[in-house]
C-alpha positions as CSV (number, residue, x, y, z in Angstrom):
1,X,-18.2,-19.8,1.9
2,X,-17.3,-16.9,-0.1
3,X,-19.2,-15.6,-3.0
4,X,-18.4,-14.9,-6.1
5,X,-20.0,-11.5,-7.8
6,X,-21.5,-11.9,-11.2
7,X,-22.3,-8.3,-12.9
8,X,-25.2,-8.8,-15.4
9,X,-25.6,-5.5,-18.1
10,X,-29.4,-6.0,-18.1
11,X,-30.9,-5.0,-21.7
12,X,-32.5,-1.9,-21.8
13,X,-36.1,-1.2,-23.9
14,X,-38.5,1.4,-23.5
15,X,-41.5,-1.0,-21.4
16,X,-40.3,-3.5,-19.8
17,X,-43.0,-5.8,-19.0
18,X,-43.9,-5.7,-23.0
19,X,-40.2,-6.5,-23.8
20,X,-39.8,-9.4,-21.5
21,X,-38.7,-12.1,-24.7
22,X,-35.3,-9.7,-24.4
23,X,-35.0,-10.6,-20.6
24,X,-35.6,-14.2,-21.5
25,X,-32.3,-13.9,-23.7
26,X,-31.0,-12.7,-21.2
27,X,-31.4,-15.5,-18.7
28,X,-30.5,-17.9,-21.4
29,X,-27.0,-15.9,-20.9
30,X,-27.1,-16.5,-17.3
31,X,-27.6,-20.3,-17.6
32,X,-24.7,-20.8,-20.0
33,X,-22.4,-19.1,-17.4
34,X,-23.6,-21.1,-14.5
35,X,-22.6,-23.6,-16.8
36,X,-19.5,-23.0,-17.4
37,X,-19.1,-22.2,-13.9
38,X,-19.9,-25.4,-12.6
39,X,-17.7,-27.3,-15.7
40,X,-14.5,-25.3,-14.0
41,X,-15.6,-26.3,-10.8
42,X,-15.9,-23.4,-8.8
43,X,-17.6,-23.4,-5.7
44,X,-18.4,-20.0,-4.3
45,X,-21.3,-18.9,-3.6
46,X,-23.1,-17.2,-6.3
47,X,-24.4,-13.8,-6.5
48,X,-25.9,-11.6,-9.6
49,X,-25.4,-8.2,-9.8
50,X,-28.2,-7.0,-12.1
51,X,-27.4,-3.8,-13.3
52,X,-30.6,-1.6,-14.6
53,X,-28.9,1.6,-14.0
54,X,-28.5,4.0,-16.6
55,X,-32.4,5.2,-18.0
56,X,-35.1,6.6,-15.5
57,X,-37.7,3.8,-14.9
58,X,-40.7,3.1,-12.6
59,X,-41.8,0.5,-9.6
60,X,-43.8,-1.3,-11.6
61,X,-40.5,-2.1,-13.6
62,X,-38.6,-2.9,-10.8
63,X,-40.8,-5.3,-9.5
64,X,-41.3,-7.0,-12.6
65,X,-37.6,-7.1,-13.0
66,X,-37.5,-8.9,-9.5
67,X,-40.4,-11.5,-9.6
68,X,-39.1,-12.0,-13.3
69,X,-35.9,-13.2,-12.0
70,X,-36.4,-14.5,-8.5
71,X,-38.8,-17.0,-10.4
72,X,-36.3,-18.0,-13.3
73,X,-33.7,-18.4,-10.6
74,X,-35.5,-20.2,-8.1
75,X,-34.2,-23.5,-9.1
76,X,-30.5,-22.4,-9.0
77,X,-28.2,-22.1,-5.7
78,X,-28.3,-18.2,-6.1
79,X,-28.6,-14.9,-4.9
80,X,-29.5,-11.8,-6.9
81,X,-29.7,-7.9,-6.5
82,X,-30.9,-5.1,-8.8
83,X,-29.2,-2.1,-9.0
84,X,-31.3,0.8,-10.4
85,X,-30.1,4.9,-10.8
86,X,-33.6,6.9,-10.8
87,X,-37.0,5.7,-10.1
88,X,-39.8,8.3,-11.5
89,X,-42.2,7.3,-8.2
90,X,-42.5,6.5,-4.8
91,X,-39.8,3.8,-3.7
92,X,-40.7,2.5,-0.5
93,X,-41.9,-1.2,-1.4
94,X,-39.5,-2.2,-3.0
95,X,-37.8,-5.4,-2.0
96,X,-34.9,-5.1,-0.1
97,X,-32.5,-6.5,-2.9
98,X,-32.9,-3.8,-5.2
99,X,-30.8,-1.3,-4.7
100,X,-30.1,2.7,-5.4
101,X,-27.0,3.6,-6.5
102,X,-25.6,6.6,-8.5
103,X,-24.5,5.5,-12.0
104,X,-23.5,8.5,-13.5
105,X,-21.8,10.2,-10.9
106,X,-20.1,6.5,-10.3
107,X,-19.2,6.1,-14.2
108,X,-18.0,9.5,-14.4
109,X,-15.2,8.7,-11.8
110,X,-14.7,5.5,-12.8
111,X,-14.1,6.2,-16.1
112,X,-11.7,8.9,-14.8
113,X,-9.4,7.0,-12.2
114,X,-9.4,3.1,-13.7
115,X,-9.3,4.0,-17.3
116,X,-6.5,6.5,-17.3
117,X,-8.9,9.5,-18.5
118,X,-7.1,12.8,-18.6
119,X,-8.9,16.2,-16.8
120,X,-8.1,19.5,-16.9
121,X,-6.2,20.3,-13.3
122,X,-7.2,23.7,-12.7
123,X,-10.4,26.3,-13.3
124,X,-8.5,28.8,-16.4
125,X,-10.0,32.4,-15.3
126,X,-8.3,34.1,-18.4
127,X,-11.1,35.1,-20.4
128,X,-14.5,33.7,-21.3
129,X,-15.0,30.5,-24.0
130,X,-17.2,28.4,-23.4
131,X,-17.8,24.6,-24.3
132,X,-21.2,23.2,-25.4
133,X,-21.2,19.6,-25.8
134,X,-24.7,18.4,-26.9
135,X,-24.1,14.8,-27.9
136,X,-26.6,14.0,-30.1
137,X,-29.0,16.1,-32.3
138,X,-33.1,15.1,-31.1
139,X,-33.6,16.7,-28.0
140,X,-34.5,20.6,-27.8
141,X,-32.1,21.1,-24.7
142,X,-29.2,19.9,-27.7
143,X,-30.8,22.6,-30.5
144,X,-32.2,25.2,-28.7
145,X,-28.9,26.2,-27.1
146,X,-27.2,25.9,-30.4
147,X,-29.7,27.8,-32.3
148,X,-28.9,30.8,-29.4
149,X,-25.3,30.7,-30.3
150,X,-25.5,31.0,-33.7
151,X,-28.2,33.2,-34.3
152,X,-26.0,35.5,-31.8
153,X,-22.6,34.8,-33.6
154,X,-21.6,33.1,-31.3
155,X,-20.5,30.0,-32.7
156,X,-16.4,30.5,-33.2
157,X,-13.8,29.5,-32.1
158,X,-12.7,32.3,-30.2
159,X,-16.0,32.3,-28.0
160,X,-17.1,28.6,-28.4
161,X,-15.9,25.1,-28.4
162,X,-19.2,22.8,-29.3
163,X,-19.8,19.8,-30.9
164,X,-23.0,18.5,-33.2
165,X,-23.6,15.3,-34.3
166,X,-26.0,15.4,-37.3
167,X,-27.6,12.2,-38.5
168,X,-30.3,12.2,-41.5
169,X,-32.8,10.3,-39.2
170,X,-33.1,13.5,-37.1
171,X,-34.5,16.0,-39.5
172,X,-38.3,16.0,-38.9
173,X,-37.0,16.2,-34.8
174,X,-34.8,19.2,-35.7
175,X,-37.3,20.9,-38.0
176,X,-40.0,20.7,-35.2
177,X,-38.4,21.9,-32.1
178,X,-36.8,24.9,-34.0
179,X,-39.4,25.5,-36.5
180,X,-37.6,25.8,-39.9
181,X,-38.3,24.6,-43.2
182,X,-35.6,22.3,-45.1
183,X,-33.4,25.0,-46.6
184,X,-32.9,26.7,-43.0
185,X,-32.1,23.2,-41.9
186,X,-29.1,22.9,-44.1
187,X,-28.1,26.2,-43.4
188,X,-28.4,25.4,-39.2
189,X,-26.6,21.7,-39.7
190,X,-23.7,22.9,-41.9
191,X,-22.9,26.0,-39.3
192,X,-23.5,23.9,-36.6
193,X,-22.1,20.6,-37.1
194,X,-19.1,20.0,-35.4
195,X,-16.7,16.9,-34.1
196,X,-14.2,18.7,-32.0
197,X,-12.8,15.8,-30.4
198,X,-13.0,13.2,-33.2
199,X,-14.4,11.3,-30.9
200,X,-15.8,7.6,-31.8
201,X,-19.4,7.6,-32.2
202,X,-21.1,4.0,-32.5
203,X,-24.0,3.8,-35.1
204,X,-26.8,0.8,-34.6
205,X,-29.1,1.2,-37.9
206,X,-31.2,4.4,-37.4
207,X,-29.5,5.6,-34.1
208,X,-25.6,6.9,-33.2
209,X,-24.5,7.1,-29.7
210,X,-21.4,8.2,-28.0
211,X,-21.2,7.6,-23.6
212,X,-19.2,10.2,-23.1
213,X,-15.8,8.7,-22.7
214,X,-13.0,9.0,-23.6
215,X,-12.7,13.2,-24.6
216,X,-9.9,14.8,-25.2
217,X,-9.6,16.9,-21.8
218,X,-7.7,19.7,-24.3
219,X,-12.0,20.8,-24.5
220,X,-11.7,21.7,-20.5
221,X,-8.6,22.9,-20.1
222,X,-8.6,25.3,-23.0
223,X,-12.5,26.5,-22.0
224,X,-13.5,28.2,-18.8
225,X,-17.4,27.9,-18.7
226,X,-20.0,24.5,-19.7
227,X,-23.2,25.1,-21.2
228,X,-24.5,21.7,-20.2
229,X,-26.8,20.4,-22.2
230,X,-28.4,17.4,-20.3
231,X,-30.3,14.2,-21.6
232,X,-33.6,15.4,-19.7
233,X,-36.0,18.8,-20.4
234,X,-39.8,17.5,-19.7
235,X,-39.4,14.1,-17.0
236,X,-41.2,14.1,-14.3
237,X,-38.2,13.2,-12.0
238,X,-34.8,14.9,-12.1
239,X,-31.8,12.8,-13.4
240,X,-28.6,14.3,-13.6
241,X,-26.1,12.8,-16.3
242,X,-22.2,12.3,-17.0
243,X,-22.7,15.3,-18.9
244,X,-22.7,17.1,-15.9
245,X,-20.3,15.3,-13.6
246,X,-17.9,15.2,-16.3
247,X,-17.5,19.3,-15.8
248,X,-17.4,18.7,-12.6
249,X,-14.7,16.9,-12.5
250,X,-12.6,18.9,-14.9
251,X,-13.1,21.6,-12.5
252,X,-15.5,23.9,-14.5
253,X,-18.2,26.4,-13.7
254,X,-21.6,25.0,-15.4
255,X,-25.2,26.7,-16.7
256,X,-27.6,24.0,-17.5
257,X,-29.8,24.1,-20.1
258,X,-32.2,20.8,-18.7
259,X,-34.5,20.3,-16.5
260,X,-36.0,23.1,-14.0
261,X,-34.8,22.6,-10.6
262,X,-31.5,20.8,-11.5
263,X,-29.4,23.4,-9.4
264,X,-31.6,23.2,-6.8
265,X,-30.9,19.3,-7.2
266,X,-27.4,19.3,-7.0
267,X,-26.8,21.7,-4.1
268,X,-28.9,19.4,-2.2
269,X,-26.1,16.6,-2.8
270,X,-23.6,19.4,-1.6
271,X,-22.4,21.0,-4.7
272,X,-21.9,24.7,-6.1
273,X,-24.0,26.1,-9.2
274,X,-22.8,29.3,-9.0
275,X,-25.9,31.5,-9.3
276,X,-24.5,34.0,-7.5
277,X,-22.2,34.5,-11.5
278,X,-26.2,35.0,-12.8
279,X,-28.4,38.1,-13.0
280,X,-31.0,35.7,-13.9
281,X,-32.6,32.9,-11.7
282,X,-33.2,30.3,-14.3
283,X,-33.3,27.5,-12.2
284,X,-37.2,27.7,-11.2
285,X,-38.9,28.5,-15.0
286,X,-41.6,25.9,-15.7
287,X,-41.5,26.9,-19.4
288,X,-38.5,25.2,-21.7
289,X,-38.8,28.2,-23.9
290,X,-38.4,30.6,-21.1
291,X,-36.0,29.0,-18.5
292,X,-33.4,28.3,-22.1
293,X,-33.8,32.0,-23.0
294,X,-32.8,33.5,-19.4
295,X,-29.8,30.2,-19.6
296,X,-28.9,31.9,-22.8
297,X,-29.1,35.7,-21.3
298,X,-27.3,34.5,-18.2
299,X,-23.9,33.1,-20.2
300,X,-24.0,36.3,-22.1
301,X,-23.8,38.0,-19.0
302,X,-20.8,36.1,-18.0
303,X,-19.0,36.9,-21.7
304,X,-19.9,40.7,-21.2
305,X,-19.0,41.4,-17.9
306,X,-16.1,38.5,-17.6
307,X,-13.5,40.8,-15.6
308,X,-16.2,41.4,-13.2
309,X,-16.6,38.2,-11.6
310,X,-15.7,36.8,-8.5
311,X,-12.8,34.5,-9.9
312,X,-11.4,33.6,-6.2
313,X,-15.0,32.1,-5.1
314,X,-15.7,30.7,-8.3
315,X,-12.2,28.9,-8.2
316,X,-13.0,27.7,-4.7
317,X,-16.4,26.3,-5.8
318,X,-15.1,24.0,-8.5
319,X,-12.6,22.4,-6.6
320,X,-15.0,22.0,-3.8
321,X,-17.3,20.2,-6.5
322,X,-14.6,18.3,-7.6
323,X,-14.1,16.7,-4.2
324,X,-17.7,16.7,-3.6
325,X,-17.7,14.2,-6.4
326,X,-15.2,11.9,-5.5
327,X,-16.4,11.6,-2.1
328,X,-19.6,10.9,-2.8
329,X,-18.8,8.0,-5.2
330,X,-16.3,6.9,-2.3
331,X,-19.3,7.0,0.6
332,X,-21.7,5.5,-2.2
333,X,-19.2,2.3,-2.8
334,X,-19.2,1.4,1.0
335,X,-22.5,1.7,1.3
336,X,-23.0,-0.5,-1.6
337,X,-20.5,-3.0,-0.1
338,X,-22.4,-3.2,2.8
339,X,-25.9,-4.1,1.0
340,X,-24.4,-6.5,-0.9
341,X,-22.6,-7.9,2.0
342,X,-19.6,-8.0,-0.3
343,X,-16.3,-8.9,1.9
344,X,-12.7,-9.5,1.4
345,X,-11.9,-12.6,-0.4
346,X,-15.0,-12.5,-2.2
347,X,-14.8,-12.4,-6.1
348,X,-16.0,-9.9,-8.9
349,X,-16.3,-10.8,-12.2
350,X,-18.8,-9.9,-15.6
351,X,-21.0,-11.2,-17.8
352,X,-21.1,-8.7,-20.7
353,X,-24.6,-8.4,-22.1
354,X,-24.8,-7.2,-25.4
355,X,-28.4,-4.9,-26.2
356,X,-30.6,-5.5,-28.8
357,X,-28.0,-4.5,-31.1
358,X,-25.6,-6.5,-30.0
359,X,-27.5,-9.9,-30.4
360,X,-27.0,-11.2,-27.1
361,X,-23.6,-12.2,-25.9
362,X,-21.3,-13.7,-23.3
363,X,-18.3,-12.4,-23.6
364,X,-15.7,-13.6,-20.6
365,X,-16.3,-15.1,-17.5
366,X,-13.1,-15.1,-15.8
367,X,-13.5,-13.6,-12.2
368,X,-10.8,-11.2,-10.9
369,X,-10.3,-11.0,-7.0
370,X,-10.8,-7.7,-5.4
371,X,-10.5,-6.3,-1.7
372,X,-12.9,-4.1,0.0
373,X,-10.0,-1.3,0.0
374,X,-9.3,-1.7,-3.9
375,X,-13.4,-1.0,-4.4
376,X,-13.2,2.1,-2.2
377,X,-9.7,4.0,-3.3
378,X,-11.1,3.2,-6.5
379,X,-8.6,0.6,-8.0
380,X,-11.5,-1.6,-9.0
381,X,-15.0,-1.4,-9.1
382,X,-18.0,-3.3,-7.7
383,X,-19.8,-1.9,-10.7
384,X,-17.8,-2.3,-14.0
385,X,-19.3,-0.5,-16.4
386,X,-20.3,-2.5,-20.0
387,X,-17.9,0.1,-22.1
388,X,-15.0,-1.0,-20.1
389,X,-14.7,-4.2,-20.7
390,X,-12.4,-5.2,-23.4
């Protein structure tokens, strides 16, 4: 018999044993597809694709997830698996149906090579300007680096392309982490605050968000360095983001102002941080404070002494990364396909589950029929992402 794929966006809340009424809404969801499902008439076997990929969560999650579901479902003619990104502890009991698999690096291409999304085609070595893109405006990693730039004169557009998105709600965070009273805070949001990209940003009550796609890629091609600003400064477990695979794969040279030992992360999944550009190792300093300062000192380095630089190695290095990337994502779908035991002639199709903000949703349940070939070259997706459906 051959089975037909259901992709589930689980909701996403910051406990999820205490939020487990939003998982019940989510179910609900579930049951109203089997529904319609069985009304059309189709027979395949069915299989849920629970996807609980893009935050850093915990074992204790994961199982819950699991037993949560395995006992809603128990009635039903179904299989399930959970997919999950980063897990902050030790993974090893887990059942055998939830998986690991690399969102970010995996939404990064995807949202390259299915959705028609534009990168810059080659490193530019002509002279230093860097682009900071810090999303949005809470997090120290976003501020601090900011804060550098302008406090250095930095902040033009000869040296700089950066974005800021300032939202009201933010103040007290801003005020804290760079320790200024409300008058300097004016003065740092009306330097600082910046859209260069126009880009859409989506605002749910008291919070704004924006995933990272689409961008113009006019902000890579016309820059030569990122000052990567990631989501993560003080977890206890690294997790890379789109923020940095998205330099990656526009083929730029990268300093990250995040967590320590994220270059020492990502040369261990094969790619090039290019430390040997740095008179600073950065990389290894516990302190925030500390490790942002020698960040800071180290892309300073790289304005000052620009002609210096090894442009031939660095050049090598980013398009090494850039087909580090693209093979990982390509290895990480097969093995994917093999875990799910997922096989030509079997189906993929979505329910799309709106958050909390959203109120709960199904929107389309029409399935689409894939190959094994089209998930690895990338034509489609075993994972479709929740911002590409329309």
């Amino acid at each position: 018999m051959s089975k037909l794929f259901v992709h589930v966006r689980l909701p996403y809340f910051s406990d999820v044993m205490d939020d487990a009424p939003q998982y019940e809404e989510c179910f609900s969801d579930m049951q109203i597809f089997l529904k319609n499902i069985k009304s059309r008439g189709i027979n395949e076997q069915i299989v849920f694709v629970l996807n609980h990929m893009w935050e850093i969560t915990f074992v204790k999650d994961l199982n819950f997830l699991h037993n949560f579901f395995k006992n809603k479902l128990k009635n039903y003619n179904v299989d399930f698996f959970i997919l999950y990104s980063v897990c902050a502890d030790d993974q090893d009991d887990l059942p055998k149906n939830i998986i690991k698999y690399n969102f970010f690096q995996s939404k990064t291409v995807h949202a390259t090579t299915i959705n028609n999304q534009q990168t810059a085609k080659k490193w530019d070595k002509s002279k230093f300007r860097g682009l900071l893109l810090t999303g949005k405006a809470h997090k120290p990693q976003r501020l601090i680096p900011l804060k550098f730039l302008l406090d250095n004169n930095l902040l033009n557009e000869i040296d700089m392309e950066w974005s800021f998105f300032y939202y009201k709600e933010y103040a007290v965070d801003i005020k804290r982490f760079l320790n200024i009273n409300n008058g300097e805070l004016q003065h740092f949001v009306s330097s600082a605050s910046r859209n260069p990209d126009n880009i859409k940003v989506s605002q749910y009550g008291n919070l704004f968000s924006y995933d990272g796609f689409p961008y113009s890629q006019n902000l890579y091609s016309d820059t030569s360095w990122s000052l990567i600003s990631e989501t993560g400064a003080n977890r206890s477990v690294l997790w890379i983001t789109e923020k940095t695979y998205r330099a990656i794969i526009n083929r730029h040279p990268f300093i990250l102002f995040g967590q320590p030992g994220s270059e020492e992360h990502l040369r261990s999944q094969g790619f090039k941080t290019f430390e040997y550009c740095f008179p600073i190792n950065y990389d290894n300093i516990t302190s925030n404070e500390h490790r942002f300062e020698a960040a800071f000192k180290n892309i300073c380095h790289i304005r000052e002494n620009w002609k210096n630089l090894d442009f031939e190695r660095i050049n090598d290095d980013v398009n090494h990364n850039y087909n580090v990337l693209f093979n990982s994502v390509v290895n990480e779908q097969k093995q994917l396909i093999k875990k799910l035991k997922f096989n030509d002639g079997d189906k993929i199709c979505d329910i799309l589950l709106y958050d909390l903000f959203h109120f709960g949703h199904v929107f389309g349940a029409d399935a689409e029929v894939s190959t094994v070939e089209d998930v690895v070259n990338g034509k489609k997706s075993i994972i479709y992402y929740y911002w590409d459906i329309r």
